[in-house]
C-alpha positions in Angstrom: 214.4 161.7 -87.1 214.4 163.7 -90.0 212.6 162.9 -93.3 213.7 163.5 -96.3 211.9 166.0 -99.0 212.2 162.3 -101.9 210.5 160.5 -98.4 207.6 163.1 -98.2 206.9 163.4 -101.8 206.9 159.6 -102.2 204.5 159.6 -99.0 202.1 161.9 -100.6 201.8 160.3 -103.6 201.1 156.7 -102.1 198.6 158.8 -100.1 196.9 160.0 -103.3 197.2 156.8 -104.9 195.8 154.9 -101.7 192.2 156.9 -102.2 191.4 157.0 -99.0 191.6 160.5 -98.6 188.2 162.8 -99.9 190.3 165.8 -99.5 193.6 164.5 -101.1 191.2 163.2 -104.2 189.7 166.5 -104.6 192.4 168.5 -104.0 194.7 166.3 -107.0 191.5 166.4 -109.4 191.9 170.4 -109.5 195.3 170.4 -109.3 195.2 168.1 -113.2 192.1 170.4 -114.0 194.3 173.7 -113.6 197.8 173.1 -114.7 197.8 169.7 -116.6 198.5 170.3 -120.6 195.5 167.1 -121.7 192.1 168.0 -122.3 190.0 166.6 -119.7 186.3 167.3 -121.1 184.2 164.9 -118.6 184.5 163.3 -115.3 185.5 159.9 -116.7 188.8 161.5 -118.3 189.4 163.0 -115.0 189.3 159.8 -113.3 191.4 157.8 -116.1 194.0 160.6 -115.7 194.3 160.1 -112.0 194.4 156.2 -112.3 197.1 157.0 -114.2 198.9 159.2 -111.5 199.3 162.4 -114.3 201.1 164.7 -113.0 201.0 163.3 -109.2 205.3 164.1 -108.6 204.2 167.7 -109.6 201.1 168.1 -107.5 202.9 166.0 -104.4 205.5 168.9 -104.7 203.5 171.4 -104.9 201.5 170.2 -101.9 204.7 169.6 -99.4 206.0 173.4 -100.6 202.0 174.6 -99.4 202.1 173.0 -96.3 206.4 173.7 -95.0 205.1 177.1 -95.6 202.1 177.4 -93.7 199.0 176.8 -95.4 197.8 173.9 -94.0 194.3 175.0 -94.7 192.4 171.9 -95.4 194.9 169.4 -94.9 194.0 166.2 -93.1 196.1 166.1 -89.5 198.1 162.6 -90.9 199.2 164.3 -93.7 200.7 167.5 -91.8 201.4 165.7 -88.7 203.8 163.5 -91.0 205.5 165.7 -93.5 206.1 168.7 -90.3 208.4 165.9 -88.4 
């Protein structure tokens, strides 16, 4: 079975949004820091944008394109086990 790119995108995001994931956290958190357009001055803006899933679509994206290509540096074995099938 095949899963859609909409399906693995959606999967990542309930990933981030789940918290369970150290590496997902930090890996979003720089994602917001280094191409998000608000000013994030302090930790606590950092956290109230991720609450707020800014720009999670755009980091899930980028994420899925990183790993179908190769770079799975890093990524937890769920994750690429999942979005490779």
């Amino acid at each position: 079975m095949t899963i859609s790119t909409a399906d693995k995108i959606e999967f990542i995001c309930e990933e981030v949004a789940s918290g369970d994931s150290r590496w997902m956290d930090t890996e979003y958190a720089e994602y917001i820091m280094s191409h998000g357009d608000r000013i994030i001055c302090n930790g606590d803006m950092l956290v109230l944008a991720m609450e707020d899933n800014y720009m999670l679509e755009e980091f899930a994206e980028t994420l899925l394109d990183k790993i179908e290509n190769g770079s799975l540096l890093g990524v937890p074995l769920k994750l690429a086990q999942k979005l490779l099938n």
